[in-house]
N, C-alpha and C positions, 0 to 999 in steps of 0.2 A: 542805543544803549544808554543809560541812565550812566551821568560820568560822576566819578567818584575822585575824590582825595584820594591820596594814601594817606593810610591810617593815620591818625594824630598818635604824636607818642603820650600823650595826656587821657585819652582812653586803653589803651593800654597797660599807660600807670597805675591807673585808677580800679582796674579790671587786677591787677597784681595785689595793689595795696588791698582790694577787697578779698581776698582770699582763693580769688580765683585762679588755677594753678595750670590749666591747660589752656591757652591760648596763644593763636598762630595768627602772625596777619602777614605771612611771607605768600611773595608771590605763588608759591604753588597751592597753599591753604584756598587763596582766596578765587582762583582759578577752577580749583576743585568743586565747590560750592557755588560758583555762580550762576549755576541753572541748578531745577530739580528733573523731573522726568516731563517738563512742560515744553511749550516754544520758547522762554524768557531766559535773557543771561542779564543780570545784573550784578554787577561787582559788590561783594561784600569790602566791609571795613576790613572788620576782624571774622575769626571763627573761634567760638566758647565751646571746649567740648565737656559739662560739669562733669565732675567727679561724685558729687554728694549734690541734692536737691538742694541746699543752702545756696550751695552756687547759683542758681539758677534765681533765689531771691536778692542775690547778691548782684548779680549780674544785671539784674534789672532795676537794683536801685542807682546803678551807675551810669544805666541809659537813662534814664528818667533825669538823673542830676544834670547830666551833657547833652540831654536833648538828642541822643543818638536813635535810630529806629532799632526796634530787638525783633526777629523773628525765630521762631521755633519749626525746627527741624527733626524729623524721623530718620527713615532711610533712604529721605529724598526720591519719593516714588509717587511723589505729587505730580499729577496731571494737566491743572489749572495753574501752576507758578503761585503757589501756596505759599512755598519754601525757600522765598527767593527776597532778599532785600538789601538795602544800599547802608546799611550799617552793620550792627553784630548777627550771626546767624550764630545759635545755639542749636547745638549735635546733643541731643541724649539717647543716638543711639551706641555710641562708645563707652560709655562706664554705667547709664543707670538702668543697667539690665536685669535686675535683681527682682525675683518673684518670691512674693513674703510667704503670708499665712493664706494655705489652699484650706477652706472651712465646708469639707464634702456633704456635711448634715443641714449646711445652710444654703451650700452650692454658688459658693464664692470666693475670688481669689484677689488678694492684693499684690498689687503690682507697682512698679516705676514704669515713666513714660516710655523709655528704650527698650520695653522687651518686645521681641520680636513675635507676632501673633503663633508660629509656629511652635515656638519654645514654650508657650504658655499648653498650649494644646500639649505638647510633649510633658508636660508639667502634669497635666488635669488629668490625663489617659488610665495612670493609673487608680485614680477613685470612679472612674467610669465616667468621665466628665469631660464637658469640651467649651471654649470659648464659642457664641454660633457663630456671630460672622466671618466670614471667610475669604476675604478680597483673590482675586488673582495673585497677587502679591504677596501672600501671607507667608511662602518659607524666608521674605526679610521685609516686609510693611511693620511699623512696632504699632504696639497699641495706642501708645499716643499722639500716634499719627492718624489710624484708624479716630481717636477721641475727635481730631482734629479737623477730620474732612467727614464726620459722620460716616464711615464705611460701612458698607451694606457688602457687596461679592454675591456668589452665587446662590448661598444657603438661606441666604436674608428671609427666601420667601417663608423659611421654617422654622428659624430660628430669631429675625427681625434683625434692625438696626444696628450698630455700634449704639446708639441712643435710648435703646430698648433693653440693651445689656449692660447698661452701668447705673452701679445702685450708689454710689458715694463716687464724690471726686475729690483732691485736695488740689487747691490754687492759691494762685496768687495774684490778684487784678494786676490791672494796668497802673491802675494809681497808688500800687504796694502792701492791699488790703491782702490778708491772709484769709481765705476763709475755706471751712471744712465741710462739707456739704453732705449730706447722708439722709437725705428725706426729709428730717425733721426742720420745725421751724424756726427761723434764725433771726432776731430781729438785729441787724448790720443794718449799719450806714447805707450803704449801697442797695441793699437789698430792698430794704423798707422804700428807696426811692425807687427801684426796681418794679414794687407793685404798687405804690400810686402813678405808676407810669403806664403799666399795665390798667389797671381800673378805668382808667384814662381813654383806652380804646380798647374797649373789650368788643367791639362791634367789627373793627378793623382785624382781630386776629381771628376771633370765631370765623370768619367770612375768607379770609384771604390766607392764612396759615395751615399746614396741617391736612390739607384737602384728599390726598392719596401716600400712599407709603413711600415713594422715593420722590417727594417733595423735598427735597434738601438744600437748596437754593434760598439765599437768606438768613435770617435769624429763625429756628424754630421756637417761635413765644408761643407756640400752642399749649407747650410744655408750660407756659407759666399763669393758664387760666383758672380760675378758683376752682373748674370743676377736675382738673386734673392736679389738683395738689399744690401751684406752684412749686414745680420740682426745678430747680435752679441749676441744679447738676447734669439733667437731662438736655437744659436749655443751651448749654456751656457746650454738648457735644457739637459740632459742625459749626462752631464759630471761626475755624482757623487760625485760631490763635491771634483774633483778633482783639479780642477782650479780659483775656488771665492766659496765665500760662500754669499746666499742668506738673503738678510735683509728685502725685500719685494718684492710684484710681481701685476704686475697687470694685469688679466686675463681677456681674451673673455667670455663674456655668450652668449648663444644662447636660440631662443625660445623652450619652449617645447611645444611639441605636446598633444593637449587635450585628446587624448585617444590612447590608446595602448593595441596591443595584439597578442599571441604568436601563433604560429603555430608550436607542434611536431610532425618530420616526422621518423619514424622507419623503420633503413637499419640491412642487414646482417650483417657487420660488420662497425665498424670506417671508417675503411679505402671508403667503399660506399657508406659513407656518407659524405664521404671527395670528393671524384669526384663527387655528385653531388649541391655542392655548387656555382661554377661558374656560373650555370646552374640559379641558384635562385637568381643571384648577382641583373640583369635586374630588380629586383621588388624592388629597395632601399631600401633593411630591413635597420633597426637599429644596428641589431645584426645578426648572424649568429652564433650559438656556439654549439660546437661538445660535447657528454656524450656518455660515456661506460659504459656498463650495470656493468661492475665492482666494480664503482664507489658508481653507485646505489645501487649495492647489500650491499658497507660498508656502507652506510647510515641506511639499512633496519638493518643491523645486532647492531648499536646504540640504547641502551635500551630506551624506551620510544619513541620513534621519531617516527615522522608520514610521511611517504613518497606516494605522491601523485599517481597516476597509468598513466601509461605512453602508448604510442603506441607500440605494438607487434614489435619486434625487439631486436638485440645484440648493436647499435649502433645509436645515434639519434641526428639531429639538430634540437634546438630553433632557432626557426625563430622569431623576435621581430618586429611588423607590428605600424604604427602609419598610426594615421590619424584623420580627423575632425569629426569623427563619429563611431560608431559599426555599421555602417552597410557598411561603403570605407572600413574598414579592413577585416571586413568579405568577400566581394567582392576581396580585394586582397589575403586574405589568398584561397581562393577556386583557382584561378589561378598560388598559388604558388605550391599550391597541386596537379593541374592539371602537373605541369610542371618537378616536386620531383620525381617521379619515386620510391616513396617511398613502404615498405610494409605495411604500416599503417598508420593514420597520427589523429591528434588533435589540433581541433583549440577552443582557451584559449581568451574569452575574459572579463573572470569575474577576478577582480582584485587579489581577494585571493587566489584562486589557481593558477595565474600565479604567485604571489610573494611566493608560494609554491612550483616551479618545478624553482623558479630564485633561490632557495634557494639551491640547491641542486650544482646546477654550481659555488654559491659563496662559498659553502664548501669546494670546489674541491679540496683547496690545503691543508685543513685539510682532508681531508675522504683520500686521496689518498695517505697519511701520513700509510697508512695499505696495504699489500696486497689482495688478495681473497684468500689467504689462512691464513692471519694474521701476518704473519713477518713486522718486521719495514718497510718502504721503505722515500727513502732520496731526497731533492734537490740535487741537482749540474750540472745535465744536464736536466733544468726543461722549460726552453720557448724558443725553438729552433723555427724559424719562414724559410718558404721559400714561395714562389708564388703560391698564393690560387689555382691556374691552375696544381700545382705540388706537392698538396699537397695530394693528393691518394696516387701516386706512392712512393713518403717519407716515407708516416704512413708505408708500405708494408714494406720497406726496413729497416725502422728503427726497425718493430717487428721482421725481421729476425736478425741483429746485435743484439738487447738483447737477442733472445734464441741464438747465436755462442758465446755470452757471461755468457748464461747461468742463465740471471737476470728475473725478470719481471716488468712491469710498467703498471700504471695506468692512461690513458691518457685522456684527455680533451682537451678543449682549442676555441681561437679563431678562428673557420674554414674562416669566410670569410674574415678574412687576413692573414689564412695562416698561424696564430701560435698556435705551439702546447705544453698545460705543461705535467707535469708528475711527480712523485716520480717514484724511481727505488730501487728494496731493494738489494742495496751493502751489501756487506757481510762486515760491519766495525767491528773491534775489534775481527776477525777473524786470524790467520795465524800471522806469525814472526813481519809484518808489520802494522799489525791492517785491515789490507785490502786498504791499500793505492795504490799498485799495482795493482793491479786490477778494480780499481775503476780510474786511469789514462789510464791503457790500454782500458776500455773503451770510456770515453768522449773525448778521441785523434781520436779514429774510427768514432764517432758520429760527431765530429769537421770535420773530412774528408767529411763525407756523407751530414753533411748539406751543408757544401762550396758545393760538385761536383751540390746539385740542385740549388746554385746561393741564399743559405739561407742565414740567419743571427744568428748566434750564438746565441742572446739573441733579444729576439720580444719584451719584455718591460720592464722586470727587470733590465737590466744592466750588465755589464762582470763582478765585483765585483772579489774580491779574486776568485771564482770559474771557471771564464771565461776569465779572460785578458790573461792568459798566453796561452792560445788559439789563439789570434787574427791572428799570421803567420797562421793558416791554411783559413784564409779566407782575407788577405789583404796583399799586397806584400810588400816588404820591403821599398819601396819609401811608400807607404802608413803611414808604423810602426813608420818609420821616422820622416813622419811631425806630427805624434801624439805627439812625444817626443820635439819635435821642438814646438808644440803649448802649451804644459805644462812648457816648458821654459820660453814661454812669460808672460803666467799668474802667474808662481808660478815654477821661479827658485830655491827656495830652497827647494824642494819637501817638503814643511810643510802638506799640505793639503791631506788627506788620502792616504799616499804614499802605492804604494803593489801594488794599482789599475790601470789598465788601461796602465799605463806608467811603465817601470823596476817593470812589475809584481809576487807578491810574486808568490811559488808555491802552485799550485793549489791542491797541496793533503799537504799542511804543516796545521798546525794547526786545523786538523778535530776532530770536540767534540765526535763524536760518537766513532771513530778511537781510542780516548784513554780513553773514557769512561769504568772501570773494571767494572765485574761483580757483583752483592750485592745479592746472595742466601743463604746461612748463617744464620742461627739465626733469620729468620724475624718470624712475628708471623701472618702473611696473607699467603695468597697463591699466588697472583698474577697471577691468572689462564689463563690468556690471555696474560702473559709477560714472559713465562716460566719460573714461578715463580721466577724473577729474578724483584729485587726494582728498579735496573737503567733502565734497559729497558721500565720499567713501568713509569719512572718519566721522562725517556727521550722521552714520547710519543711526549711532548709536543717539538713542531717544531718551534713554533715562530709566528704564524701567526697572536697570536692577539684579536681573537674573544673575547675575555676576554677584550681587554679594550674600546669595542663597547658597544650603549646604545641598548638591546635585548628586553627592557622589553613590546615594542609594539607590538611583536610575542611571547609572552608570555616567554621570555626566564627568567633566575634566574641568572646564574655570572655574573660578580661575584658581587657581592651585594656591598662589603667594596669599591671597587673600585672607582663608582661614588663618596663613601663619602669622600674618601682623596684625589683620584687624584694620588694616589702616586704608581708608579710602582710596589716596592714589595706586594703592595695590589693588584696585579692583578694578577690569575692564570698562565698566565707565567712567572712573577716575583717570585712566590713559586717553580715556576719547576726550575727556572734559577738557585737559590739558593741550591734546592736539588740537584740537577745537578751539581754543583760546588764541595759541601757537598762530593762529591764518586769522584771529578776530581782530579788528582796529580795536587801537587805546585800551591794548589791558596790560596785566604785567606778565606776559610771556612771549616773550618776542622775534623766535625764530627757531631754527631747528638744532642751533648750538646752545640754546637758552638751557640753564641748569635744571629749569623746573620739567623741563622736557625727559633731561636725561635720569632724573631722579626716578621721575613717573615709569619710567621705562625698563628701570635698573631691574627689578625682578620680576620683569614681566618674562616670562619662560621660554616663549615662542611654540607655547605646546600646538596652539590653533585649535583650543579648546572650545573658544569662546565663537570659531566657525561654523560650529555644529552648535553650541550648546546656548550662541545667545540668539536669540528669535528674529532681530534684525539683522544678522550676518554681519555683523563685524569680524573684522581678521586680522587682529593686532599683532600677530606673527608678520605680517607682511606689514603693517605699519611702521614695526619697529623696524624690519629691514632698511625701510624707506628712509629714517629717521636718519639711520645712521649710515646710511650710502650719502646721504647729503651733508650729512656734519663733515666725515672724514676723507668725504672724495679729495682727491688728492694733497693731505691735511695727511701730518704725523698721526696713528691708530694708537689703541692700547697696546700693548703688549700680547695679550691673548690672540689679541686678529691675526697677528702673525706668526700663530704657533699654532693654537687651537682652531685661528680661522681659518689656516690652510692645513690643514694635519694629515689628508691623505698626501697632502706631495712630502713632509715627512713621512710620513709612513714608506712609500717608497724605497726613499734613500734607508729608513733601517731595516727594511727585508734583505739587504744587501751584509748586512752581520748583525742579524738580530739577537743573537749571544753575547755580541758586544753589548748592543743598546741597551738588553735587559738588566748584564750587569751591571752599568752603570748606572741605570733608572733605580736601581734597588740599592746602588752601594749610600750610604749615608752623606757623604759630601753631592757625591756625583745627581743625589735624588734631589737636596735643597736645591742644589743649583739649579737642578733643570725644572722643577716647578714654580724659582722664582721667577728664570728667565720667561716661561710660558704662563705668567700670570696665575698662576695655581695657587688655591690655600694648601699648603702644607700639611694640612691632616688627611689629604687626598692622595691615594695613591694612583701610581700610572699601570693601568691595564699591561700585563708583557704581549710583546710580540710573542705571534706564533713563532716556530723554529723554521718551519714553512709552509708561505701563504700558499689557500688555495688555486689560484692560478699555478703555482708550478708544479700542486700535485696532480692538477688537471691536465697537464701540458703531458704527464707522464700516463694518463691514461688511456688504455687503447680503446677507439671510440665505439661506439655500441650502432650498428645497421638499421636494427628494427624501432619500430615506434614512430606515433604521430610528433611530429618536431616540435620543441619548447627552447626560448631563449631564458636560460637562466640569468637575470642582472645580479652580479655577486657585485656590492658595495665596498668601498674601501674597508672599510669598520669589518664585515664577516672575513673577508677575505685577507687581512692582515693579523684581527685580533681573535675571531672565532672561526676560521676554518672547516670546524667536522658540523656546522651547522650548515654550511653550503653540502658538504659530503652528505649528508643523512636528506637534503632537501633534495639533491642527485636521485639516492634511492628511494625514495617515498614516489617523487614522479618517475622513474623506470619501474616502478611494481605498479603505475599507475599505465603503464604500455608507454610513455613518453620518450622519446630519443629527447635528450638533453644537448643540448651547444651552450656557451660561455660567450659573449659578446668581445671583444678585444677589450683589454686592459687598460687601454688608455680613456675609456670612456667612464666618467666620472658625473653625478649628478650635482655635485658643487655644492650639498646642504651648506657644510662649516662657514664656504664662502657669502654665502644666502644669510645665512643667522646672524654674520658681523656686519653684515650691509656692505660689502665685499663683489656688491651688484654687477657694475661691468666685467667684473671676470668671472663672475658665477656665468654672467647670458654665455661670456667667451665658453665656456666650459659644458655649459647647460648645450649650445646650439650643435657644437660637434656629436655631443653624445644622441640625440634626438636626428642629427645625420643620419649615424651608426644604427638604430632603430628602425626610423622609419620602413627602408627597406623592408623590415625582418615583418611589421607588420601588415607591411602592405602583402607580401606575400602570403597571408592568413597564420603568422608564427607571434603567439601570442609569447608576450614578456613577460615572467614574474618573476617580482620582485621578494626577497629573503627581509632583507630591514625596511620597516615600515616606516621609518622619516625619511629613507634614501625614495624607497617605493612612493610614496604619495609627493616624490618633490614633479615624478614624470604623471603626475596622475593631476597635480595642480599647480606648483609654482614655475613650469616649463610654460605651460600657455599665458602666464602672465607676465614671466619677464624673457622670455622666445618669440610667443607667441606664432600667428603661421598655422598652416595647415600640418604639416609635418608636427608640431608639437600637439596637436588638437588629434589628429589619428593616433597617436602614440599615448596620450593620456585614454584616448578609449580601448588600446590593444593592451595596455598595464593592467596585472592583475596581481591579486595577492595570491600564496599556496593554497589557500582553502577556498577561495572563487572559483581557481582552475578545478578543484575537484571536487566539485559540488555534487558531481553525478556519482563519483567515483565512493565503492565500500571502503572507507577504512578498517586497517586491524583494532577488531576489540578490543577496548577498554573497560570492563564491564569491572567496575569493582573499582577505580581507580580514581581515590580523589582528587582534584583538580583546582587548585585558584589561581585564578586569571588574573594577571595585570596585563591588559592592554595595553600599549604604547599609546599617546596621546594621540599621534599623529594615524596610528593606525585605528582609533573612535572616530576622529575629529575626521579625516576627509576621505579613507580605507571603507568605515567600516567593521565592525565588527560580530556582524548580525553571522557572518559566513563559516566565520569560525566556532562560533556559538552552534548552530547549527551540527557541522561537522562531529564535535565531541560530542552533541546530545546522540548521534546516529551511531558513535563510535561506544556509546552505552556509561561514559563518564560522567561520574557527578561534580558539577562545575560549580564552582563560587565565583562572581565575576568582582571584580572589585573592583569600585570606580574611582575617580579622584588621577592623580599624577603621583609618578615614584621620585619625582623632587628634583632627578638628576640634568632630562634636557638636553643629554650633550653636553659642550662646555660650559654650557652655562652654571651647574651645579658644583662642576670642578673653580672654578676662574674667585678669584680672592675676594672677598665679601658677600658670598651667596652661600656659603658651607651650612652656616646655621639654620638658614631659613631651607635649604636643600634636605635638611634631616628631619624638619620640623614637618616639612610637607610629606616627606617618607612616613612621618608619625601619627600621619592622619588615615590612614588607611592602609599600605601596603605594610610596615614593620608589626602591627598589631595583629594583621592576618596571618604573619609566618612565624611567631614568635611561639606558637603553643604547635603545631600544625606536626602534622606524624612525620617518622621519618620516611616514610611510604609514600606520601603525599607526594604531590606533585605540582612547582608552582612555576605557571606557563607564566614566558614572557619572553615575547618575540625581538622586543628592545634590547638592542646592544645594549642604552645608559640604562633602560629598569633590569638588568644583567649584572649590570656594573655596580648598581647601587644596591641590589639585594648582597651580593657579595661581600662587597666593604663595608654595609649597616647591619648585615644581619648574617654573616659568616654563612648564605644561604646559595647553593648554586641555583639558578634558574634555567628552564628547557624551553630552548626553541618548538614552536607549534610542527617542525620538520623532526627534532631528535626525538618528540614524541613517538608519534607516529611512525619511525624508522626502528623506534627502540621495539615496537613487534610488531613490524614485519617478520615474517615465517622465513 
């Protein structure tokens, strides 16, 4: 790792006295930031996040004075360690989001650097208009990060470059020059030196620049030859922020096409599906993109996820067809197919399942964050690109170099231009050298192999620290030359992301995995999938992002806190960033009491959204457990741990006079009290006890003979606080033929104790009740579970801090109410409208495909609605989360019930999404049992 100061307080000063108004150089800022979505961590100074584009010239007249480096930062979903340097790192994707004048007659829009590719598309939609390029990345990649790495994505083949689509840029060089770029001709300082530098070797760029479309590697000066205009602005995209920094841009829109649809063709291998791409160019898809059953298979191997069915094959292209109609694309898909030579093939013209098999290609650079057998696998040699014509024989050649290297990879990518991505699982943190050896003697071999087929080292991410010092194997010295030569013009005193591009760092210094130690030790999980090892596990998380995209139209849940602050460490790779730091030598966060730890952690929910919904399987729900079973094991707790972390053994004690407890919970002294003493914000009220729990009306009931046997697991939470939602789950399964039995009472899944990191007594708690089970299971007497945080702790956090066979049969005999009755006719609902709030926990490791299913069968018209209802359990109650609890309510579940008939009906199986429709929205919500029980005949 690249070692740094702490910040001087003299750039700082100086960063203030300039007008610059958002600036952090606190350990967690600088923690947060010190990796992008690459292998590289390097300490920032500071972090600038501008308010106004001024800042951003401001900013870099202060580096320039102090000789500080300045790099510029998107959404940090750089590949190559683009985004990553040992002085100030500048965020514009925090405040310069602002999308100006859309000019639809001209098919153009003006923008700031920080808006996110998606928002601009949501922006252009309605004049019939879309930005083309597309990256994987685009519900949070900003444009001027696309500016910055030349991003190309899927659509490139149709719509071209980032480079291709910007018609003006405003900057600012390296050495403070303003200039406004718009086609025309400019005679500037710089500029004018610019093309006598260029006239200079006009043989050098004709020849060596430019040579196929995802040539991106380099400086593009093809852009600056007399016969293309010198277009300077064009030149500027895919420099990295090595040469000016971007203050605004104004971009091409084109029209989109009214309708679109996919065609999958299934080959043998990749590699056959690569030679027959040229073959399909002739029919102008949109897209052409290659998947490996690999790939798929880490997808299928993601709890809870649904992965669409594909065509018979090892190897497959998405074909992306438009046109004026489904019935022109049907028409060209049948001619594509004729022409595919495929072994199978599928043509996609209904929207949602094609945004379900697009979903799988945008995961790609998360899913392939794993091997097929589970080992990590890494960027560094991730979007190598060569002539879609040569791109069989590549793929061939490049799978023999990783087995003489002895690696494997997961590969994808853009076939009909030729680029391919990949993780490769380096063996880092292995051997004398952490595995940096090895992992150079590879991507030296791969650098040869793409040059001999006339490739491009990087097809649209950029050389970044991982690939500049590559560039000799694919560009001659006169070439090297004038790169060094054009960074002189714009930015002689190498301020601007030095390392990159020009006197590049080395490309095995500063790798996070490489010195990432090992954390097996003393943990009280298993981390069954990370070799039981914490870093591995928290190093899953690669950078890509997913986390700080809006998911909740696809029903996704993380991260909930995120949209409500905006703020990085509220977003699941801001928590990994920091854990990550938390186990790295010589940074500033330094252990699991560390503040910046608990900060990062503070509103992280524990929904275990981010299990399902981020592509590498991170499971920050169990992180944070871990975090905080270590800070407070045997160490004074908050206050909550010991109310709310144990609340069914209160609960207990107030079934014993729950008239009492209720009266006092309500009376106005007796209420402060008890939610200061439990850690409660005060605007929260406490759920009443029932008069009496389920358990003792069941004790009074006379048992029923007939019926295949079910063990009902009734939770402290139904069985204390909702009662007739166990009763109505009772009869929904007896009208299903089932004899119902109740487990013993003492058997408890230990969530509350789970959530506070309350670990050793949850396993105490967790291993009796999995006793009590097993049996039931083994005896073919399937379990199900009523609350779905209680239901998915025996379905997943039993075999990880239990662990054992007994908890491993009992997570596969656990089932939800609509699993078990998946055969079973429900009572009509014909006519009945429905919105769904799923409980997180019931998406995230449950499932919710079952239930979905059940209602459409029961003839209800369902609204599902994604995102989190804020609350969490305690966590939405406990004193400083109230705000951000309502806020995350206000993002999708208070807006859906706010107009909604009184007829309607709003499912939600969660006790806290019960709790929190209630107290936010004066709204009762129905158990998916008091449905269903409410008609029965």
């Amino acid at each position: 790792m690249t070692t740094t100061a702490t910040p001087a307080p003299d750039l700082l000063d100086a960063l203030r006295r300039a007008g610059v108004a958002d600036v952090d150089d606190s350990g967690l800022a600088r923690a947060l930031y010190s990796t992008d979505a690459s292998l590289y961590r390097v300490l920032p100074r500071a972090v600038v996040r501008p308010r106004h584009v001024d800042e951003i010239v401001a900013t870099l007249e202060v580096c320039r004075t102090l000789g500080v480096p300045l790099t510029a930062r998107g959404a940090g979903t750089s590949i190559a360690g683009n985004a990553v340097g040992t002085g100030v790192v500048l965020d514009t994707s925090r405040h310069l989001t602002r999308i100006g004048d859309i000019d639809a007659a001209a098919g153009t829009a003006v923008i700031e650097p920080g808006v996110v590719q998606a928002s601009l598309q949501t922006a252009a939609r309605p004049h019939g208009l879309r930005f083309g390029p597309d990256p994987s990345t685009h519900n949070r990649c900003t444009v001027g990060g696309m500016i910055g790495n030349n991003a190309c994505g899927s659509r490139a083949l149709a719509y071209g470059r980032t480079s291709d689509n910007v018609v003006g840029l405003d900057v600012v060089t390296g050495a403070g020059t303003r200039l406004h770029l718009n086609g025309s001709r400019l005679s500037v300082g710089p500029l004018d030196e610019l093309r006598s530098l260029v006239d200079a070797n006009l043989a050098t760029v004709r020849t060596e620049l430019g040579r196929f479309g995802r040539q991106v590697s380099g400086y593009s000066l093809e852009h600056l030859l007399p016969e293309r205009g010198f277009d300077v602005a064009r030149m500027l995209v895919g420099s990295e922020g090595t040469l000016a920094l971007v203050l605004g841009a104004t971009v091409r829109l084109v029209s989109d096409a009214p309708f679109r649809g996919l065609v999958v063709l299934g080959y043998p291998t990749m590699a056959d599906a690569a030679d027959a791409t040229p073959g399909l160019l002739p029919h102008s898809p949109t897209a052409v993109e290659g998947l490996d059953s690999r790939m798929v298979q880490r997808l299928r191997d993601v709890p809870a996820a649904v992965v669409p069915d594909l065509p018979r094959g090892s190897g497959w292209l998405v074909v992306e067809l438009t046109g004026d109609s489904v019935a022109e694309i049907t028409a060209t898909a049948r001619r594509v197919v004729a022409d595919a030579g495929a072994l199978d093939a599928l043509v996609v013209t209904d929207a949602a399942e094609a945004a379900a098999i697009w979903r799988i290609r945008e995961d790609g650079a998360g899913l392939a964050g794993r091997t097929s057998d589970g080992r990590p696998a890494h960027a560094g040699w991730e979007d190598a690109a060569v002539p879609p014509e040569r791109l069989g024989d590549y793929l061939r050649d490049f799978e023999s170099l990783l087995d003489q290297h002895g690696l494997q990879c997961v590969p994808y990518g853009h076939f009909g231009d030729g680029c391919v991505h990949g993780r490769i699982d380096f063996s880092f943190g292995t051997g004398a050298d952490g595995g940096r050896g090895a992992y150079r003697a590879f991507v030296q071999d791969a650098a040869r192999l793409v040059a001999g087929y006339g490739g491009s080292l990087s097809g649209e991410h950029g050389d970044g620290r991982a690939r500049s010092e590559l560039l000799p194997a694919m560009y001659s010295p006169a070439a090297i030359s004038l790169f060094e030569q054009v960074k002189a013009v714009f930015d002689p005193a190498d301020v601007l992301n030095p390392g990159v591009l020009v006197r590049p760092a080395a490309l095995d210094a500063d790798l996070r995995a490489a010195e990432a130690p090992r954390r097996r030790e003393g943990l009280a999980l298993a981390y069954r999938h990370d070799g039981g090892d914490f870093s591995a596990a928290v190093h899953r998380c690669t950078g890509v992002g997913k986390c700080r995209a809006d998911l909740s139209a696809s029903g996704g849940v993380m991260c909930p806190s995120w949209p409500a602050t905006r703020e990085e460490k509220d977003t699941t790779r801001g928590r990994a960033r920091v854990l990550q730091e938390m186990l790295a030598p010589g940074g500033p966060v330094h252990d699991w009491r560390s503040p910046e730890v608990h900060d990062a952690l503070d509103l992280c929910l524990s929904c275990k959204g981010c299990s399902r919904d981020c592509p590498t399987g991170v499971d920050m729900a169990s992180y944070k457990a871990e975090v905080l079973h270590q800070s407070y094991r045997r160490r004074l707790r908050p206050r909550a741990h010991y109310t709310l972390g144990r609340l069914p053994r209160w609960a207990d004690l107030a079934a014993r006079a729950p008239k009492v407890v209720n009266a006092v919970l309500t009376s106005r002294l007796g209420g402060r009290l008890t939610k200061w003493s439990a850690g409660m914000d005060q605007r929260r009220s406490v759920p009443p006890f029932a008069a009496r729990t389920f358990r003792q009306q069941w004790a009074a009931r006379p048992p029923v003979a007939d019926g295949t046997p079910v063990a009902l697991w009734v939770d402290s939470f139904t069985d204390h606080f909702a009662p007739d939602v166990a009763d109505a789950a009772v009869r929904v399964l007896e009208a299903a033929g089932y004899r119902v039995q109740v487990p013993d009472d003492t058997a408890c899944c230990g969530l509350t104790w789970i959530t506070t990191g309350q670990l050793d007594r949850a396993r105490t708690i967790l291993t009796r009740t999995v006793a009590m089970l097993a049996p039931l299971v083994d005896a073919g007497i399937p379990v199900v579970g009523i609350e779905p945080s209680c239901t998915a702790v025996l379905r997943g956090d039993a075999v990880e801090l239990v662990g054992g066979d007994d908890a491993e049969r009992v997570a596969r005999g656990t089932r939800t109410l609509a699993e078990l009755l998946a055969g079973w006719e429900p009572p009509s609902l014909a006519g009945v409208e429905v919105v769904a709030q799923p409980h997180c926990h019931h998406a995230a490791v449950l499932g919710w495909e079952a239930d979905a299913r059940m209602l459409e069968r029961a003839g209800a018209r369902v609204t599902r609605l994604g995102g989190c209802c804020g609350l969490a359990g305690n966590w939405g109650v406990e004193r400083g989360h109230h705000d951000v609890s309502v806020a995350i309510a206000g993002q999708q579940l208070l807006p859906a019930v706010r107009d909604l008939g009184p007829d309607a009906v709003v499912l939600a199986d969660g006790f806290s999404c019960r709790t929190q429709l209630d107290q936010l929205a004066g709204r009762r919500g129905m158990h998916l049992a008091e449905l269903l029980a409410s008609r029965l005949p």
